[in-house]
py3Dmol code that shows the C-alpha trace and the ligand (Angstrom):
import py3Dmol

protein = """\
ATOM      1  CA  UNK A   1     -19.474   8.786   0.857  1.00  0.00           C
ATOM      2  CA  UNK A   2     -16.680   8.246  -1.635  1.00  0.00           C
ATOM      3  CA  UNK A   3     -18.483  10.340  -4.354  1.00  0.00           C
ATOM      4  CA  UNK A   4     -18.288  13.485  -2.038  1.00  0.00           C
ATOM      5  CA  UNK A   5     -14.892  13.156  -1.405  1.00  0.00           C
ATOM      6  CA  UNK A   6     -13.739  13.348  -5.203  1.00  0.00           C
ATOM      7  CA  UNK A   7     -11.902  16.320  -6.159  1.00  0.00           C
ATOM      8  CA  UNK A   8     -11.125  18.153  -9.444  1.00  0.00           C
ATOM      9  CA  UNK A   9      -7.421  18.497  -8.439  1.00  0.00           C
ATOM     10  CA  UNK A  10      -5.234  16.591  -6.200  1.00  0.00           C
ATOM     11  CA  UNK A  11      -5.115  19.154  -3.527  1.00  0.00           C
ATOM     12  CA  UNK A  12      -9.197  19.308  -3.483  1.00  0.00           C
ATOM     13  CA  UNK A  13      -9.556  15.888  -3.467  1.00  0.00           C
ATOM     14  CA  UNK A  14      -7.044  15.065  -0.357  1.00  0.00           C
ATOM     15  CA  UNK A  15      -8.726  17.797   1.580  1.00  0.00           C
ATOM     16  CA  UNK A  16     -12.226  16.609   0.922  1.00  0.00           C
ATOM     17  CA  UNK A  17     -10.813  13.104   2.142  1.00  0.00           C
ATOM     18  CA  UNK A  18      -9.394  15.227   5.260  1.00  0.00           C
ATOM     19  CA  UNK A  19     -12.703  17.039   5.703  1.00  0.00           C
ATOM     20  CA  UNK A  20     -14.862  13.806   4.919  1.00  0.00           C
ATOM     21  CA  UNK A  21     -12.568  12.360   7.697  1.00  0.00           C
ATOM     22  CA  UNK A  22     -11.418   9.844   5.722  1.00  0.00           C
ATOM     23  CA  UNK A  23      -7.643  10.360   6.261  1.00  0.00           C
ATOM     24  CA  UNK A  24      -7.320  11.633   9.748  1.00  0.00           C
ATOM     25  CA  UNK A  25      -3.476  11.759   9.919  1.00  0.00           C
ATOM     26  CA  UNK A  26      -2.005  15.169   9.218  1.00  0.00           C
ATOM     27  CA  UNK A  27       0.813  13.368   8.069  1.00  0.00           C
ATOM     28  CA  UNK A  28      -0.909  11.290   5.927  1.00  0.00           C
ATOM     29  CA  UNK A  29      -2.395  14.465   4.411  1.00  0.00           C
ATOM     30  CA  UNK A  30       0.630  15.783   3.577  1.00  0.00           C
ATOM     31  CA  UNK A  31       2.314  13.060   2.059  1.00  0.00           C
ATOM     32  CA  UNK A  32      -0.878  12.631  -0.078  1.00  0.00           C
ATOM     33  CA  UNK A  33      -0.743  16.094  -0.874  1.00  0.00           C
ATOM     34  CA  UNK A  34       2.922  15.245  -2.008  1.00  0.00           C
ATOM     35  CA  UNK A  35       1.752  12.760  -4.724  1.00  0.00           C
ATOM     36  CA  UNK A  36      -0.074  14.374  -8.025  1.00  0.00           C
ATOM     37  CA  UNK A  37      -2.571  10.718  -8.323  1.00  0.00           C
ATOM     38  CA  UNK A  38      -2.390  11.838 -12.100  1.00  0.00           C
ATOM     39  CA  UNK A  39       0.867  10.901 -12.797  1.00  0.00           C
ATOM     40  CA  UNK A  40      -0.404   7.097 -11.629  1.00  0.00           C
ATOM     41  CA  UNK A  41      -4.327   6.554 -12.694  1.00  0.00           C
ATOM     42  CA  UNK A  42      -4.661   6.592 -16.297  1.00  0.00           C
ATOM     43  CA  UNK A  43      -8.634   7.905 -15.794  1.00  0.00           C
ATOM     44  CA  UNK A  44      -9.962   9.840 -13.370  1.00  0.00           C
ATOM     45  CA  UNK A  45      -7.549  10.629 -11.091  1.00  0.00           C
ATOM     46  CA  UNK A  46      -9.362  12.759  -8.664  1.00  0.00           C
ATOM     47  CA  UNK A  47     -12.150  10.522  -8.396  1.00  0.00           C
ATOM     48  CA  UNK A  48     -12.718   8.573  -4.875  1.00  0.00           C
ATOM     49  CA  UNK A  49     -12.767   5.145  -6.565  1.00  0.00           C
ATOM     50  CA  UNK A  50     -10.550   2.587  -8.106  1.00  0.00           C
ATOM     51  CA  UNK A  51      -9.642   3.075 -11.277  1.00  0.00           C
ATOM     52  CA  UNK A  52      -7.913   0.036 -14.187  1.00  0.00           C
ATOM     53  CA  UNK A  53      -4.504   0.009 -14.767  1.00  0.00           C
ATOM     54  CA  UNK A  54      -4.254  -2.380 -17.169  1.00  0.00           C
ATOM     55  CA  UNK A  55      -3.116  -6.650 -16.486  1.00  0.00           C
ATOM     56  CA  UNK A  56      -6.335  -6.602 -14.644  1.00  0.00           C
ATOM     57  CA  UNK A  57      -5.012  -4.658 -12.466  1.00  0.00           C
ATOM     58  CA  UNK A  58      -6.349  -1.324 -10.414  1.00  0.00           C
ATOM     59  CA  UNK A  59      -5.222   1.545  -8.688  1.00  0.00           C
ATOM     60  CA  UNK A  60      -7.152   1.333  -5.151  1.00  0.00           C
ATOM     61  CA  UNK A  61      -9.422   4.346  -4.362  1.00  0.00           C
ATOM     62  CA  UNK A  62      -7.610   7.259  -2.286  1.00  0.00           C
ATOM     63  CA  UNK A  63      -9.589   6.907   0.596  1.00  0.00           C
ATOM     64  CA  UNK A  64      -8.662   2.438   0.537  1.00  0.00           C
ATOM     65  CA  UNK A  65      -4.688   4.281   0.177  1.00  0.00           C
ATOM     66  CA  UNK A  66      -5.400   6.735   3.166  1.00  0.00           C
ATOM     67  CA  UNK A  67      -6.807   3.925   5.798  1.00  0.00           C
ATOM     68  CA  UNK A  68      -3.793   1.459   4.470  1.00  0.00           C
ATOM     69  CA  UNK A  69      -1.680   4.402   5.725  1.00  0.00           C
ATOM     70  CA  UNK A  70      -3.360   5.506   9.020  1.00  0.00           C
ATOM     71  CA  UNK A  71      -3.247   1.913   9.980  1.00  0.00           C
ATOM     72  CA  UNK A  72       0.829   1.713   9.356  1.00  0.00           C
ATOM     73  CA  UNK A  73       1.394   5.446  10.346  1.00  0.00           C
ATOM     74  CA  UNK A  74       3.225   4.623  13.635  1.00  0.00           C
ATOM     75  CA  UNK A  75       5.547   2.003  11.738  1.00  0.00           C
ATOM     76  CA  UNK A  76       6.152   4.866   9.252  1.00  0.00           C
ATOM     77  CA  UNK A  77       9.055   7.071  10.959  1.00  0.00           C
ATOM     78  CA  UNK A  78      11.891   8.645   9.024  1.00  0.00           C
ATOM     79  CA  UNK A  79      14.295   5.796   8.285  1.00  0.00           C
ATOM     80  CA  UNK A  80      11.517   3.211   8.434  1.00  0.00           C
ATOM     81  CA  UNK A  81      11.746   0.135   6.093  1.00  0.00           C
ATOM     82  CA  UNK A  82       8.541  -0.403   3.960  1.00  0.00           C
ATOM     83  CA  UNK A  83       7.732  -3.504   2.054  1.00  0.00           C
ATOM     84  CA  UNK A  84       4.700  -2.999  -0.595  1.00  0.00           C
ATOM     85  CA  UNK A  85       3.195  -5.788  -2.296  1.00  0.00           C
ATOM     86  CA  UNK A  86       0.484  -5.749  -5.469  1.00  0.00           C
ATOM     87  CA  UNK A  87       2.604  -2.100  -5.909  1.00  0.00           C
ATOM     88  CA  UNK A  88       0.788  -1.914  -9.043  1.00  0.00           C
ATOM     89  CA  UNK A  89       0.505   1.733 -10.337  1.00  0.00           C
ATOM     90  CA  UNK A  90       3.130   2.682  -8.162  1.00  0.00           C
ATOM     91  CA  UNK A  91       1.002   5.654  -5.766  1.00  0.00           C
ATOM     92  CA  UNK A  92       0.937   4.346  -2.480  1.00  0.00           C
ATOM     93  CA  UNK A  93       4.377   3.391  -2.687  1.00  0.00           C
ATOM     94  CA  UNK A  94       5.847   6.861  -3.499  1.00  0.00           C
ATOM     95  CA  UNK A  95       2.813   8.242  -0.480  1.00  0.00           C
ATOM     96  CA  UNK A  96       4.753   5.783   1.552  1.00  0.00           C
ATOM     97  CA  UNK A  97       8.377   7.202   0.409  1.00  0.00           C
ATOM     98  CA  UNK A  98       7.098  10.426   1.042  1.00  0.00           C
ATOM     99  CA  UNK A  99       6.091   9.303   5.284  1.00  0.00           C
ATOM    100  CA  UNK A 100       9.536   7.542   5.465  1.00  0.00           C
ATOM    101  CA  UNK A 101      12.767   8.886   3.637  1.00  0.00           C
ATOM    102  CA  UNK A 102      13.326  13.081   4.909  1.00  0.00           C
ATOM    103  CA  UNK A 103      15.532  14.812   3.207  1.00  0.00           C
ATOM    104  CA  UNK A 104      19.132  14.869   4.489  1.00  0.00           C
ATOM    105  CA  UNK A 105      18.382  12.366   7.110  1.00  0.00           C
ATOM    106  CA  UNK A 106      21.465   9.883   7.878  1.00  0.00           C
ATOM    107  CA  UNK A 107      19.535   7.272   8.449  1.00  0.00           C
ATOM    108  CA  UNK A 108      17.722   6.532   4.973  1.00  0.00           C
ATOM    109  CA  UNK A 109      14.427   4.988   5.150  1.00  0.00           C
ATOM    110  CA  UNK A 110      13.412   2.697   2.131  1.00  0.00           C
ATOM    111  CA  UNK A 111      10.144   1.268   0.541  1.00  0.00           C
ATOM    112  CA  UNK A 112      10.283  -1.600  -1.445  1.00  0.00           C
ATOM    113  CA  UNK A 113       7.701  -2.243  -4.440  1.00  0.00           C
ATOM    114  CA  UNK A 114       6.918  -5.846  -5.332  1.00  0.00           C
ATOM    115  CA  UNK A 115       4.532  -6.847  -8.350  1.00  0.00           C
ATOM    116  CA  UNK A 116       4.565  -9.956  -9.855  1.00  0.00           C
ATOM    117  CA  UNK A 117       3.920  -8.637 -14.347  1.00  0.00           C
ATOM    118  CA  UNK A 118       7.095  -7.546 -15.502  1.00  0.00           C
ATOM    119  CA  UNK A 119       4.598  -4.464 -17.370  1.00  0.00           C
ATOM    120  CA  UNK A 120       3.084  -3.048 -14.047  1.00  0.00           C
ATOM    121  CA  UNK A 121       7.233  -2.682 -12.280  1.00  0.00           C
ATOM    122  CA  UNK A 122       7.334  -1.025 -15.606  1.00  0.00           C
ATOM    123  CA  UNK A 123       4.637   1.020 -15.597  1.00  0.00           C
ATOM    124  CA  UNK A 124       5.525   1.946 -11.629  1.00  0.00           C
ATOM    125  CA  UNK A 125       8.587   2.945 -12.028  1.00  0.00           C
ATOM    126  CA  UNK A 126       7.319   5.662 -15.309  1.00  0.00           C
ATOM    127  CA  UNK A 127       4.621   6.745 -13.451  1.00  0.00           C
ATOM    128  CA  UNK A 128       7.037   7.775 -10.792  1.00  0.00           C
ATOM    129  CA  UNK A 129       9.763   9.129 -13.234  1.00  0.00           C
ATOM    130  CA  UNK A 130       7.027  11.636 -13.793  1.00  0.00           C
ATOM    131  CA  UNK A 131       7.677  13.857 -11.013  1.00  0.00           C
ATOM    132  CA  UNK A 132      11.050  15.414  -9.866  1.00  0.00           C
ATOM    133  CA  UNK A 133      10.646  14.150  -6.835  1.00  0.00           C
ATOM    134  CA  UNK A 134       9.607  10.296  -7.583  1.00  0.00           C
ATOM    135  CA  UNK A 135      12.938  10.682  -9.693  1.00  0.00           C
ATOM    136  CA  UNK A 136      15.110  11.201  -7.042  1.00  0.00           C
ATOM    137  CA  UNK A 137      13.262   8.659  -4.878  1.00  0.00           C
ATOM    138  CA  UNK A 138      14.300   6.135  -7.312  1.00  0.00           C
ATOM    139  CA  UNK A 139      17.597   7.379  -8.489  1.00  0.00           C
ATOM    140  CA  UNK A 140      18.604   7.704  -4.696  1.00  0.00           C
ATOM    141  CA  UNK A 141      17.489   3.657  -3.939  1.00  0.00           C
ATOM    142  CA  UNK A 142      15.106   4.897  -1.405  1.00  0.00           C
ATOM    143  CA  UNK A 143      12.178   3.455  -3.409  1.00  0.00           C
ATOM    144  CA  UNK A 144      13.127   0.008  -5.588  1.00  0.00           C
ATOM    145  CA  UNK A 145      10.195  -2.156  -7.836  1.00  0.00           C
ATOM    146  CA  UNK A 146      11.123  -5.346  -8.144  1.00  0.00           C
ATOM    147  CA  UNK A 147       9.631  -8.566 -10.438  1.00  0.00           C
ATOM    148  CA  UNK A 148       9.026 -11.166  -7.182  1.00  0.00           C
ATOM    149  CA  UNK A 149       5.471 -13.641  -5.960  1.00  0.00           C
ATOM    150  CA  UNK A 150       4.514 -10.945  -3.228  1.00  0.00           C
ATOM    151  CA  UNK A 151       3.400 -13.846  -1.046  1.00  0.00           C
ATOM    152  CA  UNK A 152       6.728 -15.085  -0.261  1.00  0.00           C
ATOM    153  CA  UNK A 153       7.364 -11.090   0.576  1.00  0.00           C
ATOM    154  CA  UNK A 154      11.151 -10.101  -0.229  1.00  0.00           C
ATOM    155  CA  UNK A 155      13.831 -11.318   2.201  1.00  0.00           C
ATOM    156  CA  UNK A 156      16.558  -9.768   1.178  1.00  0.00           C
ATOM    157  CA  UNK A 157      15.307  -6.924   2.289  1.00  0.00           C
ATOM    158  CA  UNK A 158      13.988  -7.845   5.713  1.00  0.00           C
ATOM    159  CA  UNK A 159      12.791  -7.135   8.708  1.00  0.00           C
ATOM    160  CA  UNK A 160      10.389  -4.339   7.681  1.00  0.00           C
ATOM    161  CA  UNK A 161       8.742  -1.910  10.061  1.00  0.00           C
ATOM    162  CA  UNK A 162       5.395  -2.320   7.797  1.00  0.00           C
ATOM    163  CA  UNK A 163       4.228  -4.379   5.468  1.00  0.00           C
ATOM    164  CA  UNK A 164       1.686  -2.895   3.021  1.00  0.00           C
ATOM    165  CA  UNK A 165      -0.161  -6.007   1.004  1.00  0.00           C
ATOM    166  CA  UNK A 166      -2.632  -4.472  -2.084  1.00  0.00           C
ATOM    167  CA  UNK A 167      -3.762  -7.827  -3.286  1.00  0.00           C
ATOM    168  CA  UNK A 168      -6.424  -9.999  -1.722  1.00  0.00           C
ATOM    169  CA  UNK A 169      -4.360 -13.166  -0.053  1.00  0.00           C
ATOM    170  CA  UNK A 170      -6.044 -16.753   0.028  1.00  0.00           C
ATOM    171  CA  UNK A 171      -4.433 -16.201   3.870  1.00  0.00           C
ATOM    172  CA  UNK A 172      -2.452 -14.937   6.184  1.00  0.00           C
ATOM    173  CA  UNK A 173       0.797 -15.767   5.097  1.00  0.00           C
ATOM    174  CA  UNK A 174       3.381 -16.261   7.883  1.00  0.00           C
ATOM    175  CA  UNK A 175       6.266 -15.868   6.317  1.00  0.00           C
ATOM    176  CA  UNK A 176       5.297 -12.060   5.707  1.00  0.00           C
ATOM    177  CA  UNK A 177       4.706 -11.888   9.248  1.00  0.00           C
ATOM    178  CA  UNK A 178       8.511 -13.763   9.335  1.00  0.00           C
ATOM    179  CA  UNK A 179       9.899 -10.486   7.854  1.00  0.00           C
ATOM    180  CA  UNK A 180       8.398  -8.032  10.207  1.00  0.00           C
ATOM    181  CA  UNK A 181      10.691  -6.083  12.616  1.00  0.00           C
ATOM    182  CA  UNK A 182       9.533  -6.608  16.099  1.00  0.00           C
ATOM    183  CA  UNK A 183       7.967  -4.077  16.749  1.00  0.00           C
ATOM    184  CA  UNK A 184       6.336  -3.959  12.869  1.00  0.00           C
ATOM    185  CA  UNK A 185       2.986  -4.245  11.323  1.00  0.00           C
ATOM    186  CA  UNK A 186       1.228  -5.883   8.386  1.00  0.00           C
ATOM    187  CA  UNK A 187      -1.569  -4.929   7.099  1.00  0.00           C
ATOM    188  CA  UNK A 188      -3.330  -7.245   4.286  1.00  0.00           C
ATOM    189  CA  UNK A 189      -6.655  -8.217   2.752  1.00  0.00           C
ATOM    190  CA  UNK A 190      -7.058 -11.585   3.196  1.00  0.00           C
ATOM    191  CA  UNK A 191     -10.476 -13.885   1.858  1.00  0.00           C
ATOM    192  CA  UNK A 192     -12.000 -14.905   4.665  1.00  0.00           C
ATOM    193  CA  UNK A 193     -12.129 -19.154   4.437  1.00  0.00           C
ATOM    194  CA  UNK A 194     -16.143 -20.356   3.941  1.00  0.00           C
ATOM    195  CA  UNK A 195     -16.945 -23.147   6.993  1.00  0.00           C
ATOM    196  CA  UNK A 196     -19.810 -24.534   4.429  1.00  0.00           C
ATOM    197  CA  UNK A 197     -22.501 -22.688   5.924  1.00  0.00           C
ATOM    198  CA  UNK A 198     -24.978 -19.980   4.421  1.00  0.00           C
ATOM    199  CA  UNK A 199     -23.200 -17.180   5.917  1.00  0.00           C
ATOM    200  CA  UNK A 200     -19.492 -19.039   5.563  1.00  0.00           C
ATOM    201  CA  UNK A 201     -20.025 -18.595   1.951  1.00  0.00           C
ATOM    202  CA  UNK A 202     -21.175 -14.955   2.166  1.00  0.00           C
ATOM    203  CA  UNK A 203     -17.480 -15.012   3.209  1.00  0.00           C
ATOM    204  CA  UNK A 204     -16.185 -12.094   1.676  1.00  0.00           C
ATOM    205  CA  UNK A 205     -12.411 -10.011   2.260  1.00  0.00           C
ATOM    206  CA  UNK A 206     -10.828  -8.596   5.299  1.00  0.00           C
ATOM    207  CA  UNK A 207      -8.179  -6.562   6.136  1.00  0.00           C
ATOM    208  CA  UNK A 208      -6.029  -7.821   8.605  1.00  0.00           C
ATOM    209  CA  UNK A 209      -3.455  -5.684  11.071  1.00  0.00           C
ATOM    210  CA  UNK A 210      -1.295  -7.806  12.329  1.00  0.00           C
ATOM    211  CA  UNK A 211       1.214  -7.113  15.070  1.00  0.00           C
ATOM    212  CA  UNK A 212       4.460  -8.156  16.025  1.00  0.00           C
ATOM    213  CA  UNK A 213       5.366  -6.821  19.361  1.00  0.00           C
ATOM    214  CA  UNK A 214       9.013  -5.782  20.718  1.00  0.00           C
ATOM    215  CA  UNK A 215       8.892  -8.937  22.623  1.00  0.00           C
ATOM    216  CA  UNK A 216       8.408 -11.249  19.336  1.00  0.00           C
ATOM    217  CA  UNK A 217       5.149 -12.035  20.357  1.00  0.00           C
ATOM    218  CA  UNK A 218       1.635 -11.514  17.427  1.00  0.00           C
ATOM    219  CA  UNK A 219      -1.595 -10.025  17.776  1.00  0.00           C
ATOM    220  CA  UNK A 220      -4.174 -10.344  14.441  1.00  0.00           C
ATOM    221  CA  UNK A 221      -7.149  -7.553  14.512  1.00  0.00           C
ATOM    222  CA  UNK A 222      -9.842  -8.369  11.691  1.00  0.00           C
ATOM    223  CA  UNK A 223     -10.801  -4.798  11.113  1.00  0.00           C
ATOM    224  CA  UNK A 224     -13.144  -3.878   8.175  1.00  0.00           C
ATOM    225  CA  UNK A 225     -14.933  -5.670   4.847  1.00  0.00           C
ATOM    226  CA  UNK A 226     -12.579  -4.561   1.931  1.00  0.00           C
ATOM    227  CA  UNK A 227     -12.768  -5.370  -2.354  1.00  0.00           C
ATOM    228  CA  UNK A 228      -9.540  -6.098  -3.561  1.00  0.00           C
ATOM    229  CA  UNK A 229      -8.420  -8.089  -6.693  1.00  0.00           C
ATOM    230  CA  UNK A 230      -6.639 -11.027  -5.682  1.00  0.00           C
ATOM    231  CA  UNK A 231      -3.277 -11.819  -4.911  1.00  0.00           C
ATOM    232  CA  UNK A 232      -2.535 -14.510  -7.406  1.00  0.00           C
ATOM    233  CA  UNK A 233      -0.204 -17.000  -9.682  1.00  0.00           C
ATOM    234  CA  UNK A 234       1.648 -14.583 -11.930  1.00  0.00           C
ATOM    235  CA  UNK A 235       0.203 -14.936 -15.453  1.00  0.00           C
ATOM    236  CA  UNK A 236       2.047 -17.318 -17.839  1.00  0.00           C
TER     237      UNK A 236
END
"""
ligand_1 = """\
26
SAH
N -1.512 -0.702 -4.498
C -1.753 -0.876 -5.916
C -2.765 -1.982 -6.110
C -2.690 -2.602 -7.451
S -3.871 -3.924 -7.712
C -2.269 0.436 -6.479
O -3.038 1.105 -5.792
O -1.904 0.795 -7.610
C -3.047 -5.304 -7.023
C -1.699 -5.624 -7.616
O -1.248 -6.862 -7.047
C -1.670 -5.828 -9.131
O -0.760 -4.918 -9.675
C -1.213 -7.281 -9.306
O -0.357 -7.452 -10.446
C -0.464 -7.525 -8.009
N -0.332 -8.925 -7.630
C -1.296 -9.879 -7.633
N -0.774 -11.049 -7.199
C 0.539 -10.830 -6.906
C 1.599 -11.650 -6.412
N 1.435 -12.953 -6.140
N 2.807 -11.071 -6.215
C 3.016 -9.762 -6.487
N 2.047 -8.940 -6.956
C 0.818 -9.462 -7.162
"""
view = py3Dmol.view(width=600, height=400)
view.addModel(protein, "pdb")
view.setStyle({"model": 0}, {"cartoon": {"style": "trace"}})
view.addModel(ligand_1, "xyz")
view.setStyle({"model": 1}, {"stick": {}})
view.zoomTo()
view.show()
């Protein structure tokens, strides 16, 4: 599936996602559209498939940054606040700057990018000086990368209407789920603990969407079998 949905240029590859019914959001569409992926994945850029960034690092495939989105689109208003760890290369975050900060809206929404080597905030915040618009995004402060462990998330800039995790975590760590608005959702990979049995041990990753409803109260969904590097120990 994710070979047919490769492109030769941004636009062709976000509408063979669209027509693949991989992103089903017109929304999400556009504010793909709105991102040139060259300007953050060194290789292949229009290719449905993760590509390395360097650190041991990757930039997830486009279709992996389109569900991550559809799952968080109703958490992604104008003035929404976004929290988005493993930010790596930098994409989803500006796709997610693009859903949440309109131009000339009072009420500014902001996505925060948190990766733990002090090379990929770099590297995010180049890639994103790339385009006029990724410029103003960060000259404005509605997009900030910033050197922090991702699991502890980033207080200071709490509650968040989503939470965007791009790194396998060991679990579901409740202090992310701390910094959620109410209403808010997370949405994170998580390795799925082995019980010591044959198929424990198959165990594998999940993504998680996790739910914190208006009345403070959480709902976790296990929803599909995912591939991510893991969320780790920064390197010494
Ligand atoms: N969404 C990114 C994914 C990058 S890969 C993209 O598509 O470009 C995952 C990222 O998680 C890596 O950049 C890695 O450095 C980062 N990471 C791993 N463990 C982390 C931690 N504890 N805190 C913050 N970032 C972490």
């Amino acid at each position: 599936m994710a070979w047919y949905c490769s492109g030769s240029t941004n636009t062709e590859l976000v509408e063979n996602l669209f027509k693949g019914g991989l992103i089903k959001d017109v929304r999400v569409k556009d504010a793909m559209l709105g991102v040139d992926r060259a300007h953050y994945s060194p290789s292949r850029p229009y290719s449905d498939s993760p590509q390395p960034i360097g650190h041991g690092a990757t930039i997830s495939a486009p279709h992996m940054h389109g569900h991550a989105c559809e799952y968080l689109i109703d958490y992604l208003g104008a003035g929404s606040r976004v929290l988005d760890i493993g930010s790596g290369s930098g994409y989803l975050t500006h796709v997610l700057a693009n859903l949440v900060t309109g131009p000339g809206t009072p009420d500014q929404g902001q996505v925060i990018g948190i990766d733990h080597i002090t090379e990929l905030v770099d590297l995010a915040k180049t890639n994103m000086e790339k385009s006029q618009d990724g410029r103003q995004l960060l000259e404005s402060g509605k997009v900030k990368f910033i050197k922090a462990d991702g699991r502890l998330g980033w207080k200071e800039g709490a509650p968040y209407d989503a939470i965007h995790v791009g790194a396998a975590a060991e679990t579901l760590h409740p202090v992310l789920i701390e910094q959620l608005r109410a209403p808010g959702r997370l949405f994170i990979p998580v390795e799925s603990e082995s019980d010591g049995s044959m198929l424990g041990r198959m165990g594998g990753q999940y993504i998680w969407v996790v739910d914190k409803r208006e009345d403070g109260s959480v709902h976790k969904e296990k929803v599909f079998q995912v591939s991510y590097v893991p969320l780790t120990d920064a390197p010494r």
